[in-house]
Structure formats: C-alpha cells, structure tokens
C-alpha positions as CSV (number, residue, x, y, z in Angstrom):
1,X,19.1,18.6,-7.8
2,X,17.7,18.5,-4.5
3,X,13.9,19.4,-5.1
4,X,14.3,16.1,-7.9
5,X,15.3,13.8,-5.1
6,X,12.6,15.3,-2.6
7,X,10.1,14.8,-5.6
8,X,11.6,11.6,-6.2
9,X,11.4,10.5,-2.3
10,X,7.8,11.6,-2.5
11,X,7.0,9.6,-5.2
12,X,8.9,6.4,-3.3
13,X,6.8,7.1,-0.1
14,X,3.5,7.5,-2.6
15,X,3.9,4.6,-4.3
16,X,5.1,2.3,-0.8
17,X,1.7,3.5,1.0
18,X,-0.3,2.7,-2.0
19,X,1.4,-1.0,-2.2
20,X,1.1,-1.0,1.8
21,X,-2.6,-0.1,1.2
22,X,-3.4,-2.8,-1.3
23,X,-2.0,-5.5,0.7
24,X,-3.4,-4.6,3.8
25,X,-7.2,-4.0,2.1
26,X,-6.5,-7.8,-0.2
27,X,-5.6,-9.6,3.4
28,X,-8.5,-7.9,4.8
29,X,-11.0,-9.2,2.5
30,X,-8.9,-12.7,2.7
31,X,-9.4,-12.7,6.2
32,X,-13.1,-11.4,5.6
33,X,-13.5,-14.2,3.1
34,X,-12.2,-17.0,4.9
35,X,-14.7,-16.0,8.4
36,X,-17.4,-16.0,6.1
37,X,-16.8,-19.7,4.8
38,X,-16.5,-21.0,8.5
C-alpha cells in the first residue's frame, strides 16, 4: 500500500512538471512570438 501511493505521488509530481513545463516553454515562445512582430 504505501510504495502504490509513493509511486502514485511520483507519477502526480511527473506529470504536474511536465504540464508546468509545457506551459512555461508555449508562453515562452508566445512571448518570443509576439517581440518578434513588434
């Protein structure tokens, strides 16, 4: 029981840093984007 729910938090934290990741890279290249049109 407890190694599942350590696996499972590790799979939580995984998947939060990827989505944390991806936004952070898409408004990067948003901000990128919209400097390079000015």
């Amino acid at each position: 029981m407890r190694l599942r729910t350590r696996r499972h938090l590790g799979f939580i934290t995984s998947v939060g840093a990827m989505l944390v990741l991806g936004t952070s890279l898409t408004l990067a290249s948003i901000h990128g984007t919209l400097d390079g049109n000015r």
